[in-house]
C-alpha angles and dihedrals in degrees: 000000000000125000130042107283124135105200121139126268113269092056095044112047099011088158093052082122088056094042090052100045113130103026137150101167126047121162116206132214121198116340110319118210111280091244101064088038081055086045090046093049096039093058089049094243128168109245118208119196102220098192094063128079106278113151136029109249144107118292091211091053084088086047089110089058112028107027120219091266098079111081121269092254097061090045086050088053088051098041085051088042100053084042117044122066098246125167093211147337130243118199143180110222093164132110080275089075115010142274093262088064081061088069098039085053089059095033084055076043100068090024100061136046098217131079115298099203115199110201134176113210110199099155123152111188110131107235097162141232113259101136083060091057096040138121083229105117111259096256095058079042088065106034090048085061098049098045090044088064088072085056124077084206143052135256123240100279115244122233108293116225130184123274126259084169153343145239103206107187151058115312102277119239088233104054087182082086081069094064097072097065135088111255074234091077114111111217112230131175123038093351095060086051086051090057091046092044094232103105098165088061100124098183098050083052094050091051112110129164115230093199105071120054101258128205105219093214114195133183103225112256088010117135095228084062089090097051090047095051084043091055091040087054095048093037106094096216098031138154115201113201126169108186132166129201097342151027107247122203086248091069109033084064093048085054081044103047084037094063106035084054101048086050081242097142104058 
């Protein structure tokens, strides 16, 4: 997996399931393709979401290798990595996660002695979105996807309900944001495209409903940041945040203020 190409899968790293071989630990960034989700499953293998919070230890400790202008979920990706006792990575650098997880995978690459494994999932199998449109409160809403992206198939959809708002974005790094919301509140953007395993899907990611009043949610210095602020600014009853690590006081009253006034929490 050494040197710079971005060709898909299948022609860089044709041998992933050898390099692999003998595994119990893999630790996964983005959504990798459903068939090496089905592989990892099938081997029995403990999955590990890097992007989520895993350990308990300072996020500036991976300063020296990934610099504070990469988003709070990447350098998340880097501090698990450099933590946990993994036996390789797997990691979507393709347009399903974003060009800056192409140098962490590289970065991961030197700092680790294990398989760095760059995939590209362009799948493009419907599996549909029923968590998102769910009565589930919006954080279960949000872990259930997560921790649906470690499985090839879906769980048994919850009761759906109709929307009073809407969280349009990635899942955030502080999930404490999700609190604040009705379990009324239906998840667009990236995280819909999570649920349906096709997280290259522009046009999902791009869906939004005028008519609920819909928090933009954006990871600080994360690319998506720019089409979350463009459909804020096209969405009639919008609330545009950018945050990084953490949930400040600042913003969890704006969320607050936002929704008691759209009549949102009823």
């Amino acid at each position: 997996m050494t040197g710079s190409s971005r060709q898909p899968l299948d022609r860089q790293t044709a041998n992933w399931q050898h390099l692999l071989a003998g595994a119990r630990q893999v630790g996964i960034v983005g959504v990798p393709p459903l068939m090496v989700i089905r592989h990892l499953n099938q081997q029995g293998l403990i999955i590990h979401d890097l992007d989520a919070m895993l350990v308990k230890a300072d996020l500036e400790t991976v300063s020296q290798l990934l610099p504070r202008v990469y988003c709070a979920i990447l350098r998340t990706v880097v501090l698990n990595g450099l933590h946990l006792d993994l036996d390789g990575i797997v990691i979507d650098v393709g347009p399903g996660k974003c060009d800056a997880a192409f140098h962490v995978a590289a970065i991961l690459e030197q700092a680790l002695e294990i398989p760095v494994i760059r995939t590209e999932n362009r799948d493009d199998a419907d599996f549909g979105t029923p968590i998102c449109r769910s009565t589930l409160p919006l954080m279960e809403k949000l872990i259930r996807i997560t921790e649906g992206v470690k499985r090839p198939e879906p769980a048994p959809p919850p009761p759906a309900c109709p929307p009073t708002a809407g969280f349009w974005g990635v899942p955030p790094r502080d999930f404490s944001i999700l609190e604040l919301f009705p379990d009324t509140t239906h998840v667009y953007g990236w995280s819909r495209c999570m649920e349906n395993k096709t997280p290259a899907a522009d046009r999902l990611e791009a869906h939004m409903n005028p008519a609920v009043p819909t928090v933009f949610f954006a990871q600080s210095f994360c690319a998506k940041t720019a089409l979350a602020r463009h459909l804020a600014g096209r969405h009639p009853h919008a609330l545009y945040l950018d945050i990084d690590v953490h949930t400040g006081g600042s913003a969890k009253a704006k969320i607050e203020a936002f929704l008691e006034l759209s009549g949102a929490k009823r």
